[in-house]
C-alpha positions as CSV (number, residue, x, y, z in Angstrom):
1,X,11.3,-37.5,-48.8
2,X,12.1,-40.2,-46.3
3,X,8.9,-41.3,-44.9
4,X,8.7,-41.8,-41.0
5,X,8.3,-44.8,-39.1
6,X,5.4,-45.3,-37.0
7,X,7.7,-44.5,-33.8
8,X,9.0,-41.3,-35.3
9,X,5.4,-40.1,-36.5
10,X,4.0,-40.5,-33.1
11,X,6.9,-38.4,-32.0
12,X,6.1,-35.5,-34.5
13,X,2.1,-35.5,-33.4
14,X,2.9,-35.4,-30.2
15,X,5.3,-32.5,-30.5
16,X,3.0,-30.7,-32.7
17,X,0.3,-31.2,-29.9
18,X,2.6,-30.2,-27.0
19,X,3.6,-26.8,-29.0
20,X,0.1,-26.4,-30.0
21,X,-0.9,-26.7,-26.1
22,X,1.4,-24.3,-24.7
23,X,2.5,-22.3,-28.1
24,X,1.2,-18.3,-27.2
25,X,0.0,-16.2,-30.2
26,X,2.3,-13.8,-30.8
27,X,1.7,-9.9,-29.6
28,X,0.2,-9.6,-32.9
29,X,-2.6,-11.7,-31.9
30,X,-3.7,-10.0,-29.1
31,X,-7.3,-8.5,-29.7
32,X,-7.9,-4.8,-29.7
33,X,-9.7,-5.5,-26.4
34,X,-6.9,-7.3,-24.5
35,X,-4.7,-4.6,-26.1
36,X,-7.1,-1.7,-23.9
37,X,-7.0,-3.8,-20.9
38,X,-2.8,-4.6,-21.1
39,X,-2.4,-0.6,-21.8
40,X,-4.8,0.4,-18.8
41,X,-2.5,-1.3,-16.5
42,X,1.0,0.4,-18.1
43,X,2.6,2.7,-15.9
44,X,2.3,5.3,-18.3
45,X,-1.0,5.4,-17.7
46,X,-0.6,6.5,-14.0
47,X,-1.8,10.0,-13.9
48,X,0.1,12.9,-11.9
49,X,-0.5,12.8,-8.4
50,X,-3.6,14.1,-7.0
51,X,-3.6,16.8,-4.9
52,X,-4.0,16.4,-1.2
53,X,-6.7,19.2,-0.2
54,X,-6.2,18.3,3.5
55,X,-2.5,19.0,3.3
56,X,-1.6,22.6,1.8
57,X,2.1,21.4,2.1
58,X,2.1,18.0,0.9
59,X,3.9,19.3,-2.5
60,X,6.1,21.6,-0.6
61,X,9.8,20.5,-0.8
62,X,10.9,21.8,2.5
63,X,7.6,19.8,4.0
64,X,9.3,16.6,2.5
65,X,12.7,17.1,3.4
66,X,11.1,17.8,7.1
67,X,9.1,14.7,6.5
68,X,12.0,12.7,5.2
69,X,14.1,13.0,8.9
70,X,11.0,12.2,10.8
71,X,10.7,9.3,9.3
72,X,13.8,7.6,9.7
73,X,14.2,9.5,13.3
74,X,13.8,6.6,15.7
75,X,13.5,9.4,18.5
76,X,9.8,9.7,17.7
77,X,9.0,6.4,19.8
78,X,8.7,6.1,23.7
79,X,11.8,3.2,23.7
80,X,13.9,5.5,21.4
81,X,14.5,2.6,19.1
82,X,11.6,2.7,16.4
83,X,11.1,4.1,13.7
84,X,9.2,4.5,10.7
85,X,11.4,2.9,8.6
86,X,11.5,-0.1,11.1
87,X,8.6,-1.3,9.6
88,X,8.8,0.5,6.1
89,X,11.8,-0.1,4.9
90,X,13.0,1.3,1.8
91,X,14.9,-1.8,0.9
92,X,12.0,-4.4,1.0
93,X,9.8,-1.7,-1.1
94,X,8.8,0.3,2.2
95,X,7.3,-3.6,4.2
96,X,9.2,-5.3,6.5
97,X,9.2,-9.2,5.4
98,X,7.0,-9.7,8.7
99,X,3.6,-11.5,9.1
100,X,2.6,-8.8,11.6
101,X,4.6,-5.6,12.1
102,X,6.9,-5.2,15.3
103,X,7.7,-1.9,16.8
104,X,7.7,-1.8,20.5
105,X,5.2,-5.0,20.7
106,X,4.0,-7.3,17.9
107,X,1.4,-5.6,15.9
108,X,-2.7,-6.7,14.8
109,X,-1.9,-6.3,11.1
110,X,1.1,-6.8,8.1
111,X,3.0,-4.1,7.4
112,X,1.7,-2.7,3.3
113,X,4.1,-1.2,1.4
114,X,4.3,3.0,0.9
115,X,4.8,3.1,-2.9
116,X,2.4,4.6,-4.7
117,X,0.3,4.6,-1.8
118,X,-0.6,8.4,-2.0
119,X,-2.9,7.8,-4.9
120,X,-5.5,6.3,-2.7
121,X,-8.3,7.5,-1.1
122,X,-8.1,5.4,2.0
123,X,-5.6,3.6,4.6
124,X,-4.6,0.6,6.7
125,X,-6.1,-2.4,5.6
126,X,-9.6,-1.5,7.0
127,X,-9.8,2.2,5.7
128,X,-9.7,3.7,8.8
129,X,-7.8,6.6,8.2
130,X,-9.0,9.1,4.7
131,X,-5.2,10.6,4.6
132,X,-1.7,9.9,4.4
133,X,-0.8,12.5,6.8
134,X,-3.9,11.1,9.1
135,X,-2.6,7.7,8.6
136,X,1.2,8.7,9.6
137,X,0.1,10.1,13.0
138,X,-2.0,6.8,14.2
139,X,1.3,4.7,14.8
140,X,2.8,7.7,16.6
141,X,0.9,7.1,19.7
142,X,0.0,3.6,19.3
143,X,1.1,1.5,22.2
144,X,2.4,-1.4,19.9
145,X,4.1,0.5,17.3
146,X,5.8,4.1,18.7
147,X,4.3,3.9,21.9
148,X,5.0,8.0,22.1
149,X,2.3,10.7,22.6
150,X,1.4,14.0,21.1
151,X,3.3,16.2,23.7
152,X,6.3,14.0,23.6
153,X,6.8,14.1,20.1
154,X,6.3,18.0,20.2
155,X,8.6,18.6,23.2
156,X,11.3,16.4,20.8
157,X,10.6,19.1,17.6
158,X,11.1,22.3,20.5
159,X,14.1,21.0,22.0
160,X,16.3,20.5,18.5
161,X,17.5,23.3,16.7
162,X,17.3,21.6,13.5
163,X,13.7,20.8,13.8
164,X,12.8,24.3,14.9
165,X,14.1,25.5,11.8
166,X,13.0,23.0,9.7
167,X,9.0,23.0,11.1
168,X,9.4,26.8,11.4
169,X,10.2,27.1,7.4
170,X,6.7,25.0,6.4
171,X,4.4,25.8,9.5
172,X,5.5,28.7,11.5
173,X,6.7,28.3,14.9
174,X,6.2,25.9,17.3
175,X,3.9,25.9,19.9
176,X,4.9,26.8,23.6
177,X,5.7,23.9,25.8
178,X,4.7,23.4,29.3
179,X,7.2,22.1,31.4
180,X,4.5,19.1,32.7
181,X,3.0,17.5,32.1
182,X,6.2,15.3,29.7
183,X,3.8,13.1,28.6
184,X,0.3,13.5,27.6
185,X,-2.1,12.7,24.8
186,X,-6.2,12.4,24.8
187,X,-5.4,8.6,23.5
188,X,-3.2,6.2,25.4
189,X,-2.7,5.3,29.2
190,X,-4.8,6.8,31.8
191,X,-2.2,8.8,33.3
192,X,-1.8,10.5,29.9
193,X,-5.3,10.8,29.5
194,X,-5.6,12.6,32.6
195,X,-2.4,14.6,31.3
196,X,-3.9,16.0,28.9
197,X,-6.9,17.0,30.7
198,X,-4.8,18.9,33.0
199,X,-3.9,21.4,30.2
200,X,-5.7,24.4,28.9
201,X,-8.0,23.7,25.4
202,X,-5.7,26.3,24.4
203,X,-2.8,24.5,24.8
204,X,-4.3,20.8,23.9
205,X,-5.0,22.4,20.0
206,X,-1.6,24.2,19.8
207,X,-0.1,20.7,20.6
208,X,-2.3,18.8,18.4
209,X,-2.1,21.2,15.8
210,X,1.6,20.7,15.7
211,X,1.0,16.9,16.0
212,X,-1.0,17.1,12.8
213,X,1.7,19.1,11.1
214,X,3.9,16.4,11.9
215,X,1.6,13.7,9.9
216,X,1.6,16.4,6.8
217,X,5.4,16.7,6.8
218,X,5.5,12.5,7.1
219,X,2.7,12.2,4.2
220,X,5.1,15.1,1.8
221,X,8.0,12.7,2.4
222,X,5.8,9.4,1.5
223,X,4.1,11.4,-1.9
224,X,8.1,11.1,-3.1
225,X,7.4,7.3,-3.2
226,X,6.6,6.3,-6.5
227,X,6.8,2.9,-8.6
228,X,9.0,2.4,-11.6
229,X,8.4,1.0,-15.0
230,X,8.6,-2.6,-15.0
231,X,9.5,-5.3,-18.0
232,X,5.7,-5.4,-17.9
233,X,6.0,-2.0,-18.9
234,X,8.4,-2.6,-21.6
235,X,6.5,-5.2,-23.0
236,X,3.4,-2.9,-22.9
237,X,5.0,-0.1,-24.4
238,X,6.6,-2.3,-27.3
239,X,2.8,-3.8,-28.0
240,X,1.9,0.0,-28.4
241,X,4.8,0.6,-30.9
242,X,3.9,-2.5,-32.5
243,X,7.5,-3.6,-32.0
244,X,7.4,-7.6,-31.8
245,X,10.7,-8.0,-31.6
246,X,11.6,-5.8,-28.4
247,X,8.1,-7.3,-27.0
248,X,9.2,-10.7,-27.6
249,X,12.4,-10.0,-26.0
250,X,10.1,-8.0,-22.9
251,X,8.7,-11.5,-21.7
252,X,8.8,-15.0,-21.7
253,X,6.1,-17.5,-23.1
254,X,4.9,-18.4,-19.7
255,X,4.8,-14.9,-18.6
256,X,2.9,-13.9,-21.9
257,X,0.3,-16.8,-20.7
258,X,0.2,-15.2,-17.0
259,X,-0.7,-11.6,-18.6
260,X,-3.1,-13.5,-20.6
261,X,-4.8,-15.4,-18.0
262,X,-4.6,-11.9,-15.7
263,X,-7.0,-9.8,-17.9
264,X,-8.8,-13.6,-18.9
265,X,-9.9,-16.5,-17.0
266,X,-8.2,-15.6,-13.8
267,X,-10.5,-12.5,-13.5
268,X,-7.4,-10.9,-11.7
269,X,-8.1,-7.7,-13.4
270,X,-11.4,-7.5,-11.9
271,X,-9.8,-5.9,-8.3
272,X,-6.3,-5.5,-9.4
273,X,-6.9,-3.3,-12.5
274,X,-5.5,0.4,-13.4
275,X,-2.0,1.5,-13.4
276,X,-1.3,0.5,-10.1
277,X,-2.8,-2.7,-10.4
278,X,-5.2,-1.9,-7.5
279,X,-9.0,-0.6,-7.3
280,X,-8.5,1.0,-4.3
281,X,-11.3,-1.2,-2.9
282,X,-12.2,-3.2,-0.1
283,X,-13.3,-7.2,-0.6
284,X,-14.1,-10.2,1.4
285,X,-11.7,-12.8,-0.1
286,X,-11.7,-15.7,2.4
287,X,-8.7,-15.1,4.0
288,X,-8.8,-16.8,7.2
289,X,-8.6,-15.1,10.0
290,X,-5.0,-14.1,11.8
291,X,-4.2,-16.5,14.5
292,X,-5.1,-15.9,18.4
293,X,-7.5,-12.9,16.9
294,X,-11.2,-12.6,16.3
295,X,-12.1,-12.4,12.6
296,X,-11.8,-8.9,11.4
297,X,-14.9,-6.7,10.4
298,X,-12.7,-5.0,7.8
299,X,-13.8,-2.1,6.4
300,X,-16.6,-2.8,8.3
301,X,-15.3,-1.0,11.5
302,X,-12.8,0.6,9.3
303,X,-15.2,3.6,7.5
304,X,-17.4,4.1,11.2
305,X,-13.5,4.9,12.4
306,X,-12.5,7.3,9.9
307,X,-15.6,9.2,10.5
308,X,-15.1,9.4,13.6
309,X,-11.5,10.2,13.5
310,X,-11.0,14.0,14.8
311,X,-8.0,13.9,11.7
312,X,-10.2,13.3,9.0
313,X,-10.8,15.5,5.9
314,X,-13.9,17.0,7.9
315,X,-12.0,17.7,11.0
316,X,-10.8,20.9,12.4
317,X,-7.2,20.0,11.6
318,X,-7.4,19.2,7.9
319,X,-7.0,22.4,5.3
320,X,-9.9,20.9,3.1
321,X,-13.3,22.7,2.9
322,X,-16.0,20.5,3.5
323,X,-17.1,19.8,-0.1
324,X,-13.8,18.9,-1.2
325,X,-14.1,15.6,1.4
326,X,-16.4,13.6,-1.3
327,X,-14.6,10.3,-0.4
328,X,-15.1,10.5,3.4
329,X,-18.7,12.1,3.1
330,X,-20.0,9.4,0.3
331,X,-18.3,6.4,1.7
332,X,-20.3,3.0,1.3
333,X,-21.3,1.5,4.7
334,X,-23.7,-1.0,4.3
335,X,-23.4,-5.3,5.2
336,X,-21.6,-6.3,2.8
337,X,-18.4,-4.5,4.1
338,X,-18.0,-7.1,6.8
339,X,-14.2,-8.3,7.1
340,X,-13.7,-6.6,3.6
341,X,-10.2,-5.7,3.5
342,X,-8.3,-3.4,0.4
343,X,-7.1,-4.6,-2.2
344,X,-3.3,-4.1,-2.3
345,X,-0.9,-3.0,-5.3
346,X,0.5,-5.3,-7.0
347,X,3.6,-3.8,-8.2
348,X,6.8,-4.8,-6.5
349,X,4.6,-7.6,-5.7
350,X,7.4,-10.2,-5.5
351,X,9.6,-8.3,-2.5
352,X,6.5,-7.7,0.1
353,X,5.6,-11.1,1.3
354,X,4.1,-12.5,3.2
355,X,0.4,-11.6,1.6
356,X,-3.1,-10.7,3.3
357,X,-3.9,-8.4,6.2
358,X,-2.3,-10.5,8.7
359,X,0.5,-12.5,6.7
360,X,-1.3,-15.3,6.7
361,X,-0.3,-16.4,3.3
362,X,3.7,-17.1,3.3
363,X,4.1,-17.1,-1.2
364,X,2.7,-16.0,-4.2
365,X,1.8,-19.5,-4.7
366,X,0.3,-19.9,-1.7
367,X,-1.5,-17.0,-2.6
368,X,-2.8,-17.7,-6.2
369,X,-3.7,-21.3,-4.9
370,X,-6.1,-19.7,-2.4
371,X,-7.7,-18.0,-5.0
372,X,-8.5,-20.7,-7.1
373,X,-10.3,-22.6,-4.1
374,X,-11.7,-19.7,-2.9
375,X,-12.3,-21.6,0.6
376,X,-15.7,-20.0,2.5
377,X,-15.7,-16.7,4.2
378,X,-15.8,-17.1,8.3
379,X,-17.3,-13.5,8.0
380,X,-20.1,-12.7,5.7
381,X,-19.4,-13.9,1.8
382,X,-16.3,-14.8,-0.1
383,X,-16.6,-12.3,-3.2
384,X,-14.1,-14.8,-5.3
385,X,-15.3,-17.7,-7.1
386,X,-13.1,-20.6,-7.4
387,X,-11.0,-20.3,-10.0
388,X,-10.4,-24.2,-10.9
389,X,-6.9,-23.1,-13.1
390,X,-4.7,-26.1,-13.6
391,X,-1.0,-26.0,-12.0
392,X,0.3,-24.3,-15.2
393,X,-1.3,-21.7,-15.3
394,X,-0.7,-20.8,-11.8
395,X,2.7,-21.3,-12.7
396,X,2.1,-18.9,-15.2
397,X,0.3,-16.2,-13.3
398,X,3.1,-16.2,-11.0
399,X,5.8,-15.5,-13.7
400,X,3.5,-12.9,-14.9
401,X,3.1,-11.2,-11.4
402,X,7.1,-11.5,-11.2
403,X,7.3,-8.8,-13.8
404,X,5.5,-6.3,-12.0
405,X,9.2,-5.7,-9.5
406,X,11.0,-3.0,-10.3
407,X,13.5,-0.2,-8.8
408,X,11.6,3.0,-7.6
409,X,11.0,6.2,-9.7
410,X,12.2,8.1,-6.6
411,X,15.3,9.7,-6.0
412,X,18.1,7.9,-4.1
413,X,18.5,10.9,-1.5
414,X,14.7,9.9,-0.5
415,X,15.6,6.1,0.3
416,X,18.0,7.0,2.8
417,X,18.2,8.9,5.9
418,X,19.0,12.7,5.4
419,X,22.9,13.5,5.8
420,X,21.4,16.2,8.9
């Protein structure tokens, strides 16, 4: 054999080091723990979808379908030009691309996406709502969003046939409408205010009854929302079948090393774990705080709202009994809650930036490099721990997170607005 020179030997120890640097053990050699953790995140492992006790029709087809031309309805808003899917659109996995939602004004918080969303127990950033259909009615009459009311919104399902019909087929029929006050809800301006209290109790829970009815045909239409299986998925599945060569083909090296340093060292898997890749949590992180605004007190402020919220599971307008409302009734409250915000999903992570409560972080990158300086908290403690990663490997954890995007499990008549 043809001995090497001293150039050419250098050259083979150095390539022998480089591939042993960056070489990945095959799927083989992932241990029978790693293989647990990599499975519990599969989207197989996503059980069916929980049953909304609030909501009697939040499984009901003719709900969703109801539910489904509220949403895109732009009528709903006091400007006549918003709508839900003006901040949730179904082409940028139900977000809106924006550092802080617009609807009529500029809005205190980025938009999160929909999907999947109806497997947690709580909403908004902060928690503040223990519902989708609770959730749904809040932008409604919210002055920066659809800056609408209660009796607006009811008067617009009375005077169109198709609603009528539509409401009448889940709920029964619609409430009678006075013909004034127009506008009038126990939130908003003070003329509305004193709207409202110009109208009989009788007449103020008819209307808000057929308000909330509104937020449980919105919250059938969103259940329809579901993710789809990713190459993550794939890959996941093939490490199951013990199929190398489809896993191989599943993901690259530098992704394998993301997934790696996901359920490893990067201690990602420690909020962003289960099939949704979320804990359904709430954590102080470090973010800093959205600009021209006072830090947020999270989830702080966010459970002391939902209790007090007269839609919550306990309220008069939910179909739960009492006992069924463990979330809302157990709910930690304590300190440590302070500018806590919940942790996202991270599926379709790569077509919902900008990232954080308020958009303050522009990229993935920009994301994973805040994590691994963990700057202080302004409020309270920062719960991550710098993660000191080299450039690589946050190189890596971004390919990784890249293979969490894929096209919806939902039906393509739910992505669009109904034909009537």
């Amino acid at each position: 054999m043809r001995k090497l020179g001293i150039t050419g030997l250098m050259l083979a120890v150095a390539i022998v080091f480089f591939w042993n640097f960056i070489a990945l053990p095959a799927p083989r050699d992932w241990s029978a723990e790693q293989l647990e953790l990599i499975r519990s995140l599969s989207i197989e492992q996503l059980p069916p979808l929980p049953s909304d006790t609030s909501n009697r029709v939040a499984d009901i087809e003719a709900s969703a379908e109801l539910g489904q031309q509220l949403y895109f309805d732009t009528r709903l808003s006091g400007n006549r030009a918003v709508a839900c899917a003006t901040c949730h659109k179904p082409e940028l996995m139900f977000t809106d691309a924006l550092e802080l939602a617009v609807g009529t004004g500029i809005g205190l918080r980025n938009t999160p996406s929909l999907v999947g969303i109806a497997y947690s127990p709580w909403y908004y950033w902060d928690g503040r709502k223990d519902s989708q259909w609770a959730q749904a009615l809040a932008p409604l009459e919210t002055s920066h969003e659809h800056a609408s009311d209660r009796l607006q919104i009811v008067r617009l399902l009375n005077s169109d046939t198709g609603y009528q019909r539509r409401y009448a087929e889940v709920f029964g029929d619609l409430p009678a409408i006075p013909v004034s006050p127009i506008s009038a809800s126990p939130l908003g301006s003070n003329e509305q205010q004193e709207a409202w209290n110009s109208l009989e109790q009788t007449q103020q829970q008819a209307i808000s009854w057929a308000f909330a009815n509104v937020g449980k045909a919105l919250a059938a239409y969103q259940r329809k929302l579901m993710p789809g299986s990713t190459r993550f998925d794939a890959y996941t599945e093939a490490l199951t079948q013990s199929d190398e060569v489809v896993a191989n083909a599943m993901l690259t090296p530098s992704e394998i090393a993301g997934l790696r340093l996901f359920i490893g060292e990067a201690q990602c898997i420690s909020c962003h774990n289960g099939p949704l890749l979320t804990n359904h949590e709430f954590h102080n992180t470090g973010v800093l705080s959205i600009a021209d605004q006072l830090p947020s007190m999270g989830r702080y402020d966010g459970i002391r709202i939902a209790r007090n919220d007269p839609f919550n599971c306990l309220g008069e307008f939910s179909d739960a009994i009492p006992s069924a409302c463990v979330e809302l009734r157990f709910a930690r409250d304590d300190n440590s809650l302070v500018g806590a915000q919940k942790t996202p999903t991270l599926r379709n992570i790569s077509m919902t930036a900008p990232y954080m409560h308020g958009g303050q972080l522009a990229t993935l990158a920009d994301v994973l490099e805040h994590y691994n300086e963990a700057p202080l908290s302004m409020l309270s403690h920062n719960e991550a721990k710098p993660l000191a990663l080299r450039p690589v490997q946050l190189r890596q954890l971004e390919a990784f997170l890249r293979t969490l995007t894929a096209p919806l499990a939902t039906e393509e008549k739910w992505l669009l607005p109904p034909a009537n």
